[in-house]
N, CA and C atoms of all chains as a GROMACS GRO file, in nm:
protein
  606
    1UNK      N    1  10.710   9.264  11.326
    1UNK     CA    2  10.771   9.172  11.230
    1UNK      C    3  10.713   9.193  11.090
    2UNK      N    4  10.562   9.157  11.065
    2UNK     CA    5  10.501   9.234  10.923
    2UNK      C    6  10.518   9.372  10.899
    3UNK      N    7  10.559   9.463  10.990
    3UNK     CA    8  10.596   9.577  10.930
    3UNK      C    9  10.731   9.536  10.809
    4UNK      N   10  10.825   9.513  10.877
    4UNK     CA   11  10.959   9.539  10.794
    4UNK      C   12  10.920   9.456  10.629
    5UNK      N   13  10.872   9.348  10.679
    5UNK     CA   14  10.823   9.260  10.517
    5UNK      C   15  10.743   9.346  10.479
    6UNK      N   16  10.641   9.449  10.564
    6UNK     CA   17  10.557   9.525  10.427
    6UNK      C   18  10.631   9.582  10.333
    7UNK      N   19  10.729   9.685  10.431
    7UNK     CA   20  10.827   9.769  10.340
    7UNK      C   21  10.898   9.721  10.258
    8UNK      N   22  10.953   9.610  10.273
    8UNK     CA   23  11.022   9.524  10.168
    8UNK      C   24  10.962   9.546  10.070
    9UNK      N   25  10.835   9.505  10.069
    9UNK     CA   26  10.721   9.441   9.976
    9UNK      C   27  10.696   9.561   9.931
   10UNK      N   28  10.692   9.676   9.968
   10UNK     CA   29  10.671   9.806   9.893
   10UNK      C   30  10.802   9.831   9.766
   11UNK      N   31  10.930   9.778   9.817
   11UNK     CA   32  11.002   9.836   9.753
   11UNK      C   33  10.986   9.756   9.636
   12UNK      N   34  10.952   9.620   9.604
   12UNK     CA   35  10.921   9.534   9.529
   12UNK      C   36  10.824   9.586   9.411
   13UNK      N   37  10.719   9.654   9.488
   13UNK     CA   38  10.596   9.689   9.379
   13UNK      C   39  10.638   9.809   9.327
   14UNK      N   40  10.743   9.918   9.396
   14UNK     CA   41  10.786  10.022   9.339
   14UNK      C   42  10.872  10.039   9.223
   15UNK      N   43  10.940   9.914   9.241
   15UNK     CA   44  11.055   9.873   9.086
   15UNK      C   45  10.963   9.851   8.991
   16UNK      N   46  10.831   9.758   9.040
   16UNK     CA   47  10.711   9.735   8.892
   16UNK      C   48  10.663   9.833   8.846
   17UNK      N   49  10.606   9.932   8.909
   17UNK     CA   50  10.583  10.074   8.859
   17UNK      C   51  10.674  10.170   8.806
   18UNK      N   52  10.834  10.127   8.806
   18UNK     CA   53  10.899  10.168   8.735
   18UNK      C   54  10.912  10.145   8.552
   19UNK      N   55  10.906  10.008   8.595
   19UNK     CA   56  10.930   9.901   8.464
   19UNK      C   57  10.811   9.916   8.396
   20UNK      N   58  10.661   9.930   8.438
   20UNK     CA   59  10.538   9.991   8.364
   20UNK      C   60  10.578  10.129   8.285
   21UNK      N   61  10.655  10.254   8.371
   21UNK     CA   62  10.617  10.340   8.356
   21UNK      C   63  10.687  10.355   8.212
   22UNK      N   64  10.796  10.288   8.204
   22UNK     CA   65  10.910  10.307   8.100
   22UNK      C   66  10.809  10.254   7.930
   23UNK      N   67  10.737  10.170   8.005
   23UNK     CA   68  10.655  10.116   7.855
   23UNK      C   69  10.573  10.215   7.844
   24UNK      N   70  10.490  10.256   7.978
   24UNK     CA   71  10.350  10.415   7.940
   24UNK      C   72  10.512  10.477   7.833
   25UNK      N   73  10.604  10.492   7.874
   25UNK     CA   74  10.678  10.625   7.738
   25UNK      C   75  10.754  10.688   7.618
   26UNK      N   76  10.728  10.458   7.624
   26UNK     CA   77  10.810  10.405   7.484
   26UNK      C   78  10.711  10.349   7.407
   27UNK      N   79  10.552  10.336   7.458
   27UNK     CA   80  10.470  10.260   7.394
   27UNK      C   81  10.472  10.310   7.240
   28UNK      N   82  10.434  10.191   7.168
   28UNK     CA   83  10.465  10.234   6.993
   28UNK      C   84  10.317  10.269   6.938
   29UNK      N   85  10.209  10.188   7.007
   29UNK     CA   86  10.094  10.247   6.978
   29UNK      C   87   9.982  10.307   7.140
   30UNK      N   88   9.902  10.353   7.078
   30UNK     CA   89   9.776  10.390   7.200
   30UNK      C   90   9.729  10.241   7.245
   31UNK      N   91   9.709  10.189   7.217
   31UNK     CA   92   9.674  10.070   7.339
   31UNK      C   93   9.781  10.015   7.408
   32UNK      N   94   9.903   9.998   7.395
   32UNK     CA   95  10.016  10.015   7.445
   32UNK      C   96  10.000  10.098   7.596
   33UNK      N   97   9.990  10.194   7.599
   33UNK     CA   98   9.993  10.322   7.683
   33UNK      C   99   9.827  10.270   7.782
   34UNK      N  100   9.752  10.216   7.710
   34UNK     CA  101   9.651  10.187   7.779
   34UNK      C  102   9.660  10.086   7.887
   35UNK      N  103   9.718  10.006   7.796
   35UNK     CA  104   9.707   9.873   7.895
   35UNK      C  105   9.848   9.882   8.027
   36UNK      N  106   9.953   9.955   7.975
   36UNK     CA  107  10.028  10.009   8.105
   36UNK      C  108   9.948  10.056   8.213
   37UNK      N  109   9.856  10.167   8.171
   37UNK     CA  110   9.778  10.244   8.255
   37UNK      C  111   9.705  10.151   8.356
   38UNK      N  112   9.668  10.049   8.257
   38UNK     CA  113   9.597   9.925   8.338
   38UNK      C  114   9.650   9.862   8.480
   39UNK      N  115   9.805   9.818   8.424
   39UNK     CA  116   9.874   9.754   8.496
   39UNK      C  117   9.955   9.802   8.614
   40UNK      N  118   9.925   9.960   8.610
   40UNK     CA  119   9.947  10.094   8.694
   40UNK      C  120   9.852  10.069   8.802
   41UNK      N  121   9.741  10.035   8.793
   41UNK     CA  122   9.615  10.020   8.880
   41UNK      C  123   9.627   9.927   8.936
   42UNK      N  124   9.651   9.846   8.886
   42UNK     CA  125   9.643   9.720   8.949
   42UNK      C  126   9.815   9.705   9.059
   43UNK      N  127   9.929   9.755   9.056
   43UNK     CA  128  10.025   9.789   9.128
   43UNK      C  129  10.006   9.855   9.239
   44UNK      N  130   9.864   9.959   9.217
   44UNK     CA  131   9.811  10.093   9.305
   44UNK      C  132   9.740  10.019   9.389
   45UNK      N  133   9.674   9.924   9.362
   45UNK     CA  134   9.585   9.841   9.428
   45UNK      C  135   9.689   9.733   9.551
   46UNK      N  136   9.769   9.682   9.486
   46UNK     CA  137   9.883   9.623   9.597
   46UNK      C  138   9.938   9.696   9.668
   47UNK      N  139   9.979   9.806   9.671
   47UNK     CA  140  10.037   9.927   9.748
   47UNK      C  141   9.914   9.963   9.820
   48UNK      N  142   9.827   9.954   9.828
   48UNK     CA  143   9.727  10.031   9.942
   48UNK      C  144   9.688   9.859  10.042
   49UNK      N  145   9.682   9.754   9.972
   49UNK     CA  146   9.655   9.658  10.058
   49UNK      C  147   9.791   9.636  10.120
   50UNK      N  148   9.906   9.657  10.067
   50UNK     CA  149  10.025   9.642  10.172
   50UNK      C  150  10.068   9.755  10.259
   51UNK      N  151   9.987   9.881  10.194
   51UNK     CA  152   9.995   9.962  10.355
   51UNK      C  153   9.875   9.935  10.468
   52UNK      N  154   9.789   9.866  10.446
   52UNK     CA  155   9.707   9.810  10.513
   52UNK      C  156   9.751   9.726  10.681
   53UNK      N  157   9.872   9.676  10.617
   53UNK     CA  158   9.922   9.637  10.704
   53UNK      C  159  10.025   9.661  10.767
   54UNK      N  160  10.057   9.796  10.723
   54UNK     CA  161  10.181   9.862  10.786
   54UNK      C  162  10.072   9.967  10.902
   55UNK      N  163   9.944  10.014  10.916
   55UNK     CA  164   9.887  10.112  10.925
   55UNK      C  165   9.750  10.017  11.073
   56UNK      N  166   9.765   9.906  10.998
   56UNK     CA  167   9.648   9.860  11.078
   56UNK      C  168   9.498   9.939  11.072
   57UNK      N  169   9.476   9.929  10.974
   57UNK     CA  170   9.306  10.008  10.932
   57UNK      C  171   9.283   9.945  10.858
   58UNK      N  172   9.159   9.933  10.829
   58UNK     CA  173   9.138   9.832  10.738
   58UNK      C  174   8.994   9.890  10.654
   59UNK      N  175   9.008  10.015  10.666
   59UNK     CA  176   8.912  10.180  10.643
   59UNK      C  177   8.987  10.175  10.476
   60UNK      N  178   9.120  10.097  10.467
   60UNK     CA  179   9.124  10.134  10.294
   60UNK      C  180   9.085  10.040  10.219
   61UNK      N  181   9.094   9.966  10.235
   61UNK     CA  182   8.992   9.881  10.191
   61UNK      C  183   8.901   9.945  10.070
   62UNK      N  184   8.810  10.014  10.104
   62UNK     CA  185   8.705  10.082  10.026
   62UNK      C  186   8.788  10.174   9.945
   63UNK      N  187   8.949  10.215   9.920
   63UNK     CA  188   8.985  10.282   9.854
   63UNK      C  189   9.018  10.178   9.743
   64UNK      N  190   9.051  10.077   9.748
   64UNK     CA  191   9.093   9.984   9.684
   64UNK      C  192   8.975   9.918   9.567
   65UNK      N  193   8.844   9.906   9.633
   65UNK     CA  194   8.750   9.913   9.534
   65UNK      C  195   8.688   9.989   9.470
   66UNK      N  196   8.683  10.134   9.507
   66UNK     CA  197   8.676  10.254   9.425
   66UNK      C  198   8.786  10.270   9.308
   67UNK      N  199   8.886  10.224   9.346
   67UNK     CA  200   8.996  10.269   9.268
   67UNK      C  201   8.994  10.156   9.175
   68UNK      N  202   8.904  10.037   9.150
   68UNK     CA  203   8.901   9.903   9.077
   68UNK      C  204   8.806   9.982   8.963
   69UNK      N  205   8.678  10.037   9.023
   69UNK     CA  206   8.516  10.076   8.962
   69UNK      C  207   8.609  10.212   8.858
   70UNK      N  208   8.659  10.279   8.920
   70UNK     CA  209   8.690  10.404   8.798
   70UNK      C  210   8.765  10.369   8.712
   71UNK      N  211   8.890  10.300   8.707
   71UNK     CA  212   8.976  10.192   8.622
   71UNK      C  213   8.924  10.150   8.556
   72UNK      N  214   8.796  10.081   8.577
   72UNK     CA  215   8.712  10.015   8.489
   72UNK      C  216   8.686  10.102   8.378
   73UNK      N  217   8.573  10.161   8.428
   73UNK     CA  218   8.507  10.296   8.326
   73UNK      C  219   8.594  10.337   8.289
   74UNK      N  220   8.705  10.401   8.317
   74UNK     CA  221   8.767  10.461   8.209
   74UNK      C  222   8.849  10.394   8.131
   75UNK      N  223   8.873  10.269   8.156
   75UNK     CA  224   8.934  10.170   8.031
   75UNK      C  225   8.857  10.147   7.927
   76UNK      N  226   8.704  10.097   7.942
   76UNK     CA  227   8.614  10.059   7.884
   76UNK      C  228   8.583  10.254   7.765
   77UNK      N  229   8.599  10.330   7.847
   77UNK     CA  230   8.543  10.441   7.758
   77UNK      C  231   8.656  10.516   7.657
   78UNK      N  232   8.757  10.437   7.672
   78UNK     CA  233   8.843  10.463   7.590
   78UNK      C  234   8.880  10.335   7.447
   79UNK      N  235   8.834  10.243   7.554
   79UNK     CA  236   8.815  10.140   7.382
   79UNK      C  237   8.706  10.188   7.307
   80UNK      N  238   8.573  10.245   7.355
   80UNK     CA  239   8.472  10.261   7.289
   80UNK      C  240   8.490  10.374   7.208
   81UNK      N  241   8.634  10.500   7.214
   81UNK     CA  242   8.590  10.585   7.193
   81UNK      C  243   8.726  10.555   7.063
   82UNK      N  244   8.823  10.505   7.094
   82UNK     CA  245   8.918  10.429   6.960
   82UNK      C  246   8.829  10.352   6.833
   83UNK      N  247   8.726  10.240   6.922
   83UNK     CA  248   8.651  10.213   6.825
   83UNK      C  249   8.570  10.273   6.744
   84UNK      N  250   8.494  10.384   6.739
   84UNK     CA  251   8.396  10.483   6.709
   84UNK      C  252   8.533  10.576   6.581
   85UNK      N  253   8.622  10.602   6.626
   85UNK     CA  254   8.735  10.675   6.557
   85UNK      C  255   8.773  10.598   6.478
   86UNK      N  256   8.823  10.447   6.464
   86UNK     CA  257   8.839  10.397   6.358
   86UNK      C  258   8.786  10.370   6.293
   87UNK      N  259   8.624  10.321   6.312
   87UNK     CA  260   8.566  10.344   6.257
   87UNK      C  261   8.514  10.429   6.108
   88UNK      N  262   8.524  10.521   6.167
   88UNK     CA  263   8.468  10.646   6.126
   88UNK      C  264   8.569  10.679   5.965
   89UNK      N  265   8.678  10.682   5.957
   89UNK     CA  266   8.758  10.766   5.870
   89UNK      C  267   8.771  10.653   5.746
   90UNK      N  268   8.693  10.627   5.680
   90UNK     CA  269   8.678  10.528   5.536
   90UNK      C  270   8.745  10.625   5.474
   91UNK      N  271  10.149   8.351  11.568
   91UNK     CA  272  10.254   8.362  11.500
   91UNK      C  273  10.298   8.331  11.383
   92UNK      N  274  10.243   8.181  11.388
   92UNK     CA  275  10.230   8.075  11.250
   92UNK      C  276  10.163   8.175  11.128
   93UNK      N  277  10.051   8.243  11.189
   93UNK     CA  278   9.965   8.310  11.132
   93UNK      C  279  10.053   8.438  11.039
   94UNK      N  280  10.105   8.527  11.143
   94UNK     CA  281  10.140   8.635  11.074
   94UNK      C  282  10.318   8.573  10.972
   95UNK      N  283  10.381   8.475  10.964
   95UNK     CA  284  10.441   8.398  10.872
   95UNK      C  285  10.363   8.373  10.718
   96UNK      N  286  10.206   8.303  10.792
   96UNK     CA  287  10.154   8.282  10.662
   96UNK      C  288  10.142   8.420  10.559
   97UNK      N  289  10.069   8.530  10.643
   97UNK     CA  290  10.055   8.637  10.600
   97UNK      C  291  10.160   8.686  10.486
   98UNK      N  292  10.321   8.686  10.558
   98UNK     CA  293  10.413   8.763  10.494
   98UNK      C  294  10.464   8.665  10.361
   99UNK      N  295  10.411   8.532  10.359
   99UNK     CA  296  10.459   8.456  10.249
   99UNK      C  297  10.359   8.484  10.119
  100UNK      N  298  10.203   8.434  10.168
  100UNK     CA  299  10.095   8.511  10.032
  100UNK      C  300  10.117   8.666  10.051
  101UNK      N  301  10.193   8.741  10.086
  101UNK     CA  302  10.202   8.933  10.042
  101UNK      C  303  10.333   8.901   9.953
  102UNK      N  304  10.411   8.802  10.001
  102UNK     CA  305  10.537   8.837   9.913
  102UNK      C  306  10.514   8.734   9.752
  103UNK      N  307  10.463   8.652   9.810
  103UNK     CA  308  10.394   8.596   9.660
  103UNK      C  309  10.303   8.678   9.597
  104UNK      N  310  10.248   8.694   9.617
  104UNK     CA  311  10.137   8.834   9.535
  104UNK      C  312  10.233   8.933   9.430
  105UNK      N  313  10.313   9.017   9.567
  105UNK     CA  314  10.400   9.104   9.472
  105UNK      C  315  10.484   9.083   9.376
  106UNK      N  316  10.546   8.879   9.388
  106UNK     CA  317  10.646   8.870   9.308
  106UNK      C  318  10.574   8.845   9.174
  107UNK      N  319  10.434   8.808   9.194
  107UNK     CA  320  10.324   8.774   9.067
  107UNK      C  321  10.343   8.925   8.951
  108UNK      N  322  10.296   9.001   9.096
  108UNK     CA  323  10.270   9.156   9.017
  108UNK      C  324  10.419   9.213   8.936
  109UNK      N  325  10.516   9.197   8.972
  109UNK     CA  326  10.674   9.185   8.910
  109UNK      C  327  10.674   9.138   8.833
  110UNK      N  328  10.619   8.970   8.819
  110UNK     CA  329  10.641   8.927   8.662
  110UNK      C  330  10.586   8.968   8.562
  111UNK      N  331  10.439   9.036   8.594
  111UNK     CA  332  10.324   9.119   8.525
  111UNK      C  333  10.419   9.192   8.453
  112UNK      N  334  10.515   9.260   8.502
  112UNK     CA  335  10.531   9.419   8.466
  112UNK      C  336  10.646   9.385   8.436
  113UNK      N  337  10.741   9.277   8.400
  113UNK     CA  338  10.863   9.218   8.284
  113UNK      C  339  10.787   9.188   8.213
  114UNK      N  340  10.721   9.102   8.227
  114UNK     CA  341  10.629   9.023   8.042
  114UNK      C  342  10.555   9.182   7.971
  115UNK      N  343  10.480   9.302   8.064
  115UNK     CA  344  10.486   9.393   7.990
  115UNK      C  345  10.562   9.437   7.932
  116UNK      N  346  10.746   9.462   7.967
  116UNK     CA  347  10.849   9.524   7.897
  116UNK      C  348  10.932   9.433   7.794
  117UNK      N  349  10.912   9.287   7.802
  117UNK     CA  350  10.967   9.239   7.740
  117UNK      C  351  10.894   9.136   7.601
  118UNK      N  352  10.747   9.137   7.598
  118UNK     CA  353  10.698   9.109   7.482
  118UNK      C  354  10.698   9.161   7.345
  119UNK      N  355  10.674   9.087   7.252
  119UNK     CA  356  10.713   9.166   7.140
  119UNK      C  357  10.621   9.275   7.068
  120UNK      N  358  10.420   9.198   7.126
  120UNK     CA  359  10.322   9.269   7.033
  120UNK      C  360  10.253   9.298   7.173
  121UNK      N  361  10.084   9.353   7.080
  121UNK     CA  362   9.999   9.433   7.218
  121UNK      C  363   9.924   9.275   7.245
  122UNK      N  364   9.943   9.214   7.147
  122UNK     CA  365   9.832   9.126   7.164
  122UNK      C  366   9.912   8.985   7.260
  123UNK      N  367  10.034   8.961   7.290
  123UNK     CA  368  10.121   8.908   7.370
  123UNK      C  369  10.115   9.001   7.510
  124UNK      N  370  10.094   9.129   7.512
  124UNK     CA  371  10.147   9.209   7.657
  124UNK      C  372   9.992   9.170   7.708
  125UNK      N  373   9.868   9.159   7.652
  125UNK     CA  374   9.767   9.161   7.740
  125UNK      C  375   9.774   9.005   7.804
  126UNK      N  376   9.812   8.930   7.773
  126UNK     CA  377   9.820   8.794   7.825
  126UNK      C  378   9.861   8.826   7.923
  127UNK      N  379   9.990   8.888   7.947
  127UNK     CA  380  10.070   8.951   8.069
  127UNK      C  381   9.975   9.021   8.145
  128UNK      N  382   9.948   9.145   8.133
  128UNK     CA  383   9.917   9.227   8.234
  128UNK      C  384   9.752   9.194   8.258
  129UNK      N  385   9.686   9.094   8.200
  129UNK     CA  386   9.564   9.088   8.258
  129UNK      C  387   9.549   8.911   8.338
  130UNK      N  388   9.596   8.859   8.359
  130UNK     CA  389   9.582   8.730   8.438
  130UNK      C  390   9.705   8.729   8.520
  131UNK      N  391   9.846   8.775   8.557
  131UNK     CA  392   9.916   8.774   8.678
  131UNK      C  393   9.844   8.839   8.769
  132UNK      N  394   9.793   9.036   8.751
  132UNK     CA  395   9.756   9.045   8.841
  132UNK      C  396   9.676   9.033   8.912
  133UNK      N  397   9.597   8.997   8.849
  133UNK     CA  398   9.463   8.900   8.887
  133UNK      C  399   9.445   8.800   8.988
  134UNK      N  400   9.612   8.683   8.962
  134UNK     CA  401   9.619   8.620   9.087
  134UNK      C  402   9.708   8.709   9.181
  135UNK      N  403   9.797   8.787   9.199
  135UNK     CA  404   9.874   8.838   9.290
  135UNK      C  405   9.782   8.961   9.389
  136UNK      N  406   9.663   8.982   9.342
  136UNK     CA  407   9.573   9.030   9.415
  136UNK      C  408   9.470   8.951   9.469
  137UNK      N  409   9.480   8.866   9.431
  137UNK     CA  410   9.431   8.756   9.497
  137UNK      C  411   9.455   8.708   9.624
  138UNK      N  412   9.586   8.688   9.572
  138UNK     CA  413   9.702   8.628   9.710
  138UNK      C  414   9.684   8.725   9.820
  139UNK      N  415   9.717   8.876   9.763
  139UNK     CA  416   9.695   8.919   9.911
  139UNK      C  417   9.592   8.956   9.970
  140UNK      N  418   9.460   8.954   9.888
  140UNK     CA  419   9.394   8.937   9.984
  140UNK      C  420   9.362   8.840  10.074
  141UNK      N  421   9.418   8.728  10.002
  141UNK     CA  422   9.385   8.596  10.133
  141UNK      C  423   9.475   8.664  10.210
  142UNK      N  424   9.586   8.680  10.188
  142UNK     CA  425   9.675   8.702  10.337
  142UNK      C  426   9.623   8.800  10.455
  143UNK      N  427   9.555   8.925  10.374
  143UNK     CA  428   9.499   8.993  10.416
  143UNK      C  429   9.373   8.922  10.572
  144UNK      N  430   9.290   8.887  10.464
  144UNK     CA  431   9.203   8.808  10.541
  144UNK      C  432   9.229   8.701  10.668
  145UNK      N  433   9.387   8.633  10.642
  145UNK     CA  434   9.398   8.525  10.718
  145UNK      C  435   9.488   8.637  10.826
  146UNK      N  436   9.542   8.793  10.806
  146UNK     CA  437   9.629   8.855  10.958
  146UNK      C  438   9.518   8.923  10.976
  147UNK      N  439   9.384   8.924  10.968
  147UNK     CA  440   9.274   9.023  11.045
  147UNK      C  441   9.142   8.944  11.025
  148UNK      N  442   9.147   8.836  11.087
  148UNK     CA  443   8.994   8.783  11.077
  148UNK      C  444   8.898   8.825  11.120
  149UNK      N  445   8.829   8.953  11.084
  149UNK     CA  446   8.696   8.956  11.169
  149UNK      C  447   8.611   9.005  11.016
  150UNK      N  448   8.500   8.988  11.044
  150UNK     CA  449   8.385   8.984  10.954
  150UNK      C  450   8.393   9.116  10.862
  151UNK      N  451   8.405   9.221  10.875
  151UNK     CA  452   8.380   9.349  10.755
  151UNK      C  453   8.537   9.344  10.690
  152UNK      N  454   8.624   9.258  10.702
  152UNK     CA  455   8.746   9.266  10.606
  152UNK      C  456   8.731   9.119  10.533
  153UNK      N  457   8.663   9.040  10.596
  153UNK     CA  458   8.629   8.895  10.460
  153UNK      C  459   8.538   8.980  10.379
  154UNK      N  460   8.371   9.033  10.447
  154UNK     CA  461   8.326   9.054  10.320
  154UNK      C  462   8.382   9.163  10.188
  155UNK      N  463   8.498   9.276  10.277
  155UNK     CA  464   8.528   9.346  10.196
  155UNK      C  465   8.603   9.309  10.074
  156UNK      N  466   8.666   9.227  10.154
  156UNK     CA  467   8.758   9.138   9.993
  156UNK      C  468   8.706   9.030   9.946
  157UNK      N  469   8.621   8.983   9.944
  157UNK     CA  470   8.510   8.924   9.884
  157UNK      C  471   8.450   8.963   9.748
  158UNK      N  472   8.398   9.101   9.810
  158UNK     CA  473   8.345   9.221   9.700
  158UNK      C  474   8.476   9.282   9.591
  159UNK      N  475   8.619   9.328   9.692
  159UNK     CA  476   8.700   9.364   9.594
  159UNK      C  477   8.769   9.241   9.490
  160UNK      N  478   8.759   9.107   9.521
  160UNK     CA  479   8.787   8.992   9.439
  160UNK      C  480   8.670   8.959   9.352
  161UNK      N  481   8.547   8.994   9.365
  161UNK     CA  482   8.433   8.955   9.242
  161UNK      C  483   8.458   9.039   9.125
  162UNK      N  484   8.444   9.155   9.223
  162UNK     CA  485   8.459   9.281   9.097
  162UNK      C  486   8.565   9.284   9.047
  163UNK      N  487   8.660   9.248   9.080
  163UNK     CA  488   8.820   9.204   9.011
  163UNK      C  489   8.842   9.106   8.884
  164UNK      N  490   8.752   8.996   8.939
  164UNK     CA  491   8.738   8.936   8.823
  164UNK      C  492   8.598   8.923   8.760
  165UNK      N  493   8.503   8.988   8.789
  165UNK     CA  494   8.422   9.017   8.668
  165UNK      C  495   8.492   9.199   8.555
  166UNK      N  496   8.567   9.276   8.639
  166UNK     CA  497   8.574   9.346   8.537
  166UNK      C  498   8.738   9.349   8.404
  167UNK      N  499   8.840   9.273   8.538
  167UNK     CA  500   8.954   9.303   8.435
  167UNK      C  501   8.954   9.224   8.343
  168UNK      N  502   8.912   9.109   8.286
  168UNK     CA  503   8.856   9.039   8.171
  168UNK      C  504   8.807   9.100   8.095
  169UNK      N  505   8.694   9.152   8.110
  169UNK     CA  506   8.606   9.256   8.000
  169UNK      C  507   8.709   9.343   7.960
  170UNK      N  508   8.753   9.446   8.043
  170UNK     CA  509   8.821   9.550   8.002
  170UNK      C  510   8.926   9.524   7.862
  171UNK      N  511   9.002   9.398   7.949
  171UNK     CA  512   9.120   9.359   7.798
  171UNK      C  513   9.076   9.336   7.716
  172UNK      N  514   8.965   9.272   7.721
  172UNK     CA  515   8.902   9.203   7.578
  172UNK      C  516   8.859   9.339   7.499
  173UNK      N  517   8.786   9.481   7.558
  173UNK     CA  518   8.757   9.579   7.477
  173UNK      C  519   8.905   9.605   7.449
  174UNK      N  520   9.002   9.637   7.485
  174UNK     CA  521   9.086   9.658   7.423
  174UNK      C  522   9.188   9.617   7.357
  175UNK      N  523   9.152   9.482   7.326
  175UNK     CA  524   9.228   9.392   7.231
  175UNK      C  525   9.102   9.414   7.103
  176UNK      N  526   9.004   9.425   7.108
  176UNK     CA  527   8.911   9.442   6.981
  176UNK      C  528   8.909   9.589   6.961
  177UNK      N  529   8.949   9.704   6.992
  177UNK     CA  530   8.972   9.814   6.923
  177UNK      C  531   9.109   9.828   6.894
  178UNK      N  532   9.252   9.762   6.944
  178UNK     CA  533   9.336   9.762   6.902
  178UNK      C  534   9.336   9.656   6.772
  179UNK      N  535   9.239   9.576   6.718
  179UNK     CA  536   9.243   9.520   6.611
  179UNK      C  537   9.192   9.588   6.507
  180UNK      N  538   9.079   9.671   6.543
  180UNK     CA  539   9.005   9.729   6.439
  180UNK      C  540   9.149   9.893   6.440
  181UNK      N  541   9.199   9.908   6.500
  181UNK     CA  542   9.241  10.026   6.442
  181UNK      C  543   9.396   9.959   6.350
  182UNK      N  544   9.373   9.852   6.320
  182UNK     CA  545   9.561   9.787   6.259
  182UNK      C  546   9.641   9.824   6.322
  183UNK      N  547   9.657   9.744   6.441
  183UNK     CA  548   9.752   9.781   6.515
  183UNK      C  549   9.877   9.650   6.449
  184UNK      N  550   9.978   9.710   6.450
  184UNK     CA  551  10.110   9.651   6.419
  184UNK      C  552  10.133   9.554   6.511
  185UNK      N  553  10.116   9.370   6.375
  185UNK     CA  554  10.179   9.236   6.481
  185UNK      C  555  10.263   9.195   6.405
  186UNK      N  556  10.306   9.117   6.522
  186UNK     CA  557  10.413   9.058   6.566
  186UNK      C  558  10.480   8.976   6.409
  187UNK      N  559  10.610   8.972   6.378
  187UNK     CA  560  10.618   8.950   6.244
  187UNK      C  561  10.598   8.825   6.208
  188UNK      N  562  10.643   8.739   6.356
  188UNK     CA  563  10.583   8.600   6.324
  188UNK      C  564  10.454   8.511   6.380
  189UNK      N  565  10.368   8.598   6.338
  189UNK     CA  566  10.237   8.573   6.362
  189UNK      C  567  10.222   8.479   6.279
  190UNK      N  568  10.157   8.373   6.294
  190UNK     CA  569  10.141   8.261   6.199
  190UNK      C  570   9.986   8.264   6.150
  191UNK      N  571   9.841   8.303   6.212
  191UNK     CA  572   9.758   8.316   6.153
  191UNK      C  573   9.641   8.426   6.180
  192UNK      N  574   9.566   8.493   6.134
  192UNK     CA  575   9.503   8.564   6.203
  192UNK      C  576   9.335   8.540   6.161
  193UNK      N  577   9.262   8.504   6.194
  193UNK     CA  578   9.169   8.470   6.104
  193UNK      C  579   9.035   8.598   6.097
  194UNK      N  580   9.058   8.660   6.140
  194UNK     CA  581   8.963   8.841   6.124
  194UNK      C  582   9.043   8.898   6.033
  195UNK      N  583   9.130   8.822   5.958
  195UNK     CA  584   9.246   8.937   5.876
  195UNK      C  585   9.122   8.966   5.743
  196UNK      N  586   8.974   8.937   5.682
  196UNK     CA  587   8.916   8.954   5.617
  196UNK      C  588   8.829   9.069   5.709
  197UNK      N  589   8.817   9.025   5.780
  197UNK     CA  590   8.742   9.147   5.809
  197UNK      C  591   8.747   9.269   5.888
  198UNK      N  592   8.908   9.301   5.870
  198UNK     CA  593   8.931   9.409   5.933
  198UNK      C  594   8.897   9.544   5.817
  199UNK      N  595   8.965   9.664   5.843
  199UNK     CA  596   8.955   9.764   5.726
  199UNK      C  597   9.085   9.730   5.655
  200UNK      N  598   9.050   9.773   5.509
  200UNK     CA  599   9.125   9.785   5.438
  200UNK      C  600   9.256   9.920   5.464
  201UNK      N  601   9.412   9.921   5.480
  201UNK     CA  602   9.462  10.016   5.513
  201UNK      C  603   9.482  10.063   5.405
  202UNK      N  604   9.468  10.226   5.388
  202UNK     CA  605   9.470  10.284   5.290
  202UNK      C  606   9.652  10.295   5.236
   0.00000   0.00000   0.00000
């Protein structure tokens, strides 16, 4: 019975990653494109807990918080590295 | 039974959270309106499923796991927006036309 609602539920998060992707390629500026990227992860993150339950393992889990920790860092090292650039050009 | 019902109602609430996330991304006008969006829906819609999660597999190494993936969830996607709402200010990023006040508008850079 939770199988068929997972898949549902997949097709659900797959239209959102559509509707993200269209802003990652219309964005007007770079943080634009960032914060899609963001909201990409966080879609990636619902798609592995709803195959969770199509799969019965619960071994992904740990993909789901790896995939939180690098998201992080590389969000964070890209504001730092916009900031440092605007900075810079007086 | 009751159980795996509850399950499929917080997974389908979660995702419909994460859906609205990703309209208020396509349909706001500035950057500083889209982060409202994409950093507090999904926040709760991952939330949701992990309770659901938790409530169709109760045994001990999948509470503490989502435990850990819900702290770190919300200790980091907060920070993150906030760095990037303060370098999208310092670089003049283009708002919204009817912005009514901004009060860092002194101390941003001057655009050449």
């Amino acid at each position: 019975m939770i199988e068929y609602a997972a898949h549902i539920i997949m097709v659900l998060l797959a239209i959102s990653l559509l509707i993200s992707f269209i802003r990652l390629l219309r964005g007007p500026s770079l943080p634009d494109r960032v914060i899609s990227l963001d909201l990409i992860s966080s879609i990636s993150m619902g798609i592995i807990i709803t195959y969770v339950f199509i799969s019965k393992k619960i071994v992904y889990l740990d993909v789901v918080l790896i995939v939180a920790l690098i998201i992080f860092l590389g969000t964070v090292t890209i504001a730092k590295y916009l900031k440092e650039t605007s900075i810079k050009d007086d | 039974m009751i159980k795996e019902w509850i399950a499929i109602v917080l997974l389908a609430l979660g995702a419909l959270f994460i859906l609205l996330a990703s309209v208020g991304l396509i349909r706001l006008p500035d950057i500083y309106t889209r982060m409202h969006a994409t950093t507090k829906a999904p926040t709760l819609g991952i939330m949701l499923m992990l309770t659901g999660l938790c409530i169709y597999f109760p045994s001990f190494p999948t509470v503490i796991k989502s435990l850990l993936i819900l702290i770190f969830i919300f200790l980091t996607i907060p920070v993150a927006s906030h760095m990037i709402g303060r370098s999208a200010h310092m670089m003049n990023t283009k708002k919204w036309k009817s912005t009514s006040r901004d009060d860092l508008e002194k101390s941003r850079k001057k655009p050449q």
